[in-house]
N, C-alpha and C positions, 0 to 999 in steps of 0.2 A: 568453598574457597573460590572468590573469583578468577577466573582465566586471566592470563597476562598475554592472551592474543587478543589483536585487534578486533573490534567486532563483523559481523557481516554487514556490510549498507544493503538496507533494501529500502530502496526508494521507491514510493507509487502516491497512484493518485486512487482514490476510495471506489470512483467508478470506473476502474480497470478493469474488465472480468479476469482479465489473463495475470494481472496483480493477488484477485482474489484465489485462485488455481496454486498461484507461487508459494504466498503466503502461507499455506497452511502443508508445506513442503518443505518450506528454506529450513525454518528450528531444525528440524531434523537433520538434515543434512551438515548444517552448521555444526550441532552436538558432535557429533563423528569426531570432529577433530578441535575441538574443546573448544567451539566457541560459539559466544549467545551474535543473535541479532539487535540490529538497530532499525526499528521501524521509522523512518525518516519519509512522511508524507507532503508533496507538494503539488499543484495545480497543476496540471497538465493542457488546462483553458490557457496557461499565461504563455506557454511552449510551443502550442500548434502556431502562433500568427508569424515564430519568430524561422518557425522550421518549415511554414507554408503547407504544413497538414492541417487535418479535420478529425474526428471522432469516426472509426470504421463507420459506420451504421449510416454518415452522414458523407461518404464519397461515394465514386463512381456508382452506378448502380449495382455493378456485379460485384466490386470487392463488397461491397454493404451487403448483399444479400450472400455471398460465400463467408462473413466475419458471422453474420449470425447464427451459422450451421456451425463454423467451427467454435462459436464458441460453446454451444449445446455437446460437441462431440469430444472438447477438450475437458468439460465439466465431464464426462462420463471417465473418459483415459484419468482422471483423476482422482475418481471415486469421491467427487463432492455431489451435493446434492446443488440445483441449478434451475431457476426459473427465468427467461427474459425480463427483466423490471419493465413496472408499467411507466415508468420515467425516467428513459435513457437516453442519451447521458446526463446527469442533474449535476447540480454547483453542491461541492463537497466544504468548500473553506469553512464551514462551522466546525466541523468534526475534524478537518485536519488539525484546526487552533484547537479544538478540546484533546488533543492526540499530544500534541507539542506540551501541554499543559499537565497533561499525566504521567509524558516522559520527564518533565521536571520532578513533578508532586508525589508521583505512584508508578515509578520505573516500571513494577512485578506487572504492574497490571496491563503495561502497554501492549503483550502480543494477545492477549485474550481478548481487550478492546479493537485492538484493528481486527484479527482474524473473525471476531464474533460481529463487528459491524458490518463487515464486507459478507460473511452468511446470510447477513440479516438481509443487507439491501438486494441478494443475488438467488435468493427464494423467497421471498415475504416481500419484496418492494419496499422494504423497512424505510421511511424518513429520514433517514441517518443522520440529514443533514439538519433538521429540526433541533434548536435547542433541550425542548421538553424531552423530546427521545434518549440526544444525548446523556442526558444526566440522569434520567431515569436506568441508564442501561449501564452509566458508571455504576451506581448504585448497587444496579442489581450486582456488580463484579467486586463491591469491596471498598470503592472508591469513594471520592467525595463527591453527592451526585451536583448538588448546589453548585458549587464551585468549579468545577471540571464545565457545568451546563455554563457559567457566568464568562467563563475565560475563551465563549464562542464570541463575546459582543468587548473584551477587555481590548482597549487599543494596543496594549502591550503586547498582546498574541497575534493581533494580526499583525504588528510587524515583524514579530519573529517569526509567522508561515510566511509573508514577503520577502524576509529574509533569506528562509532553507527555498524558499523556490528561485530566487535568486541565487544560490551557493549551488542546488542542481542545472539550472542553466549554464551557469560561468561551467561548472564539470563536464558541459557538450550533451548531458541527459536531454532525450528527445522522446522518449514513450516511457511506457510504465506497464511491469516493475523494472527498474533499473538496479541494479545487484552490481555491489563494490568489494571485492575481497582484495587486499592491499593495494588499493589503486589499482586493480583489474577493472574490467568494466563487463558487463553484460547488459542485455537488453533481451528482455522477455522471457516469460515461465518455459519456454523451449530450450532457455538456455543452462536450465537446472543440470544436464549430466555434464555441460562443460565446467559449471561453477564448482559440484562437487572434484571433478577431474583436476579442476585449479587448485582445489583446496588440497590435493592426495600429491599432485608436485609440490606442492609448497612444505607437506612433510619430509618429501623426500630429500630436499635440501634446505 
């Protein structure tokens, strides 16, 4: 029986580490109080020019070298497994559009797909963003690999990832994972015990 609560937003961009950490958290948390997520991925490239940031790795010298310990140490507090990618940070918009395209075609298979691509790219350096990967790794999940792989280059997808990355900007989203429980906002996997917290008032009234 589906749930008639709203879903959870979890907004991110593919090359978030601290998205990939959230990710494979939020279900959980969400279940608790009967409700599924909405994987909703958008650029986070289109959001730094407007909010005059950069990619950790790619500021000050010290936050870049303090973002890259913390993100080895928050992959551990997490109990995911974690390797620096040998191409960080890379252009995701293939696999966002193939994301948007399974949330239409193959709803069940959306959190296996992000949570299993963002593993991939986060120990293996996986291409994620490669059509051929794409669709090979629908596939392997159930999916339509063709298709799911074709809707990286369909103009109709890239307006609608144009779209949702435009619909999370207008929302004031500024990093990634951005987490929405009824028009709450959060920003970042740190923010998992307030989001659960929101979610435990929001039963209590």
């Amino acid at each position: 029986m589906a749930s008639s609560k709203p879903p959870v937003e979890f907004w991110f961009d593919y090359t978030s580490p601290y998205s990939y950490f959230a990710a494979w958290k939020i279900e959980g948390i969400a279940m608790q109080y009967g409700r599924t997520v909405a994987f909703k991925p958008f650029l986070l490239g289109a959001v730094f020019p407007l909010s005059g940031s950069a990619p950790l790795v790619q500021q000050y010298e010290p936050k870049a070298r303090y973002s890259k310990h913390d993100f080895e140490r928050s992959a551990r507090f997490s109990g995911l497994p974690y390797r620096y990618p040998d191409n960080f940070p890379m252009l995701t918009q293939n696999i966002a559009r193939a994301t948007i395209y399974l949330t239409e075609h193959a709803p069940g298979k959306v959190p296996a797909f992000a949570k299993g691509a963002m593993r991939a790219y986060f120990t293996e350096s996986a291409p994620i963003n490669d059509p051929a990967w794409i669709g090979a790794f629908a596939a392997e999940l159930g999916a339509d690999g063709a298709a799911t792989a074709a809707a990286c280059a369909d103009p109709a997808y890239k307006d609608k990832l144009k779209a949702q990355t435009e619909a999370a900007i207008a929302q004031g989203t500024f990093g990634s994972p951005w987490i929405v429980v009824d028009g709450e906002h959060f920003w970042g996997h740190d923010r998992l015990p307030q989001v659960e917290w929101w979610l435990h008032e929001l039963e209590d009234h």
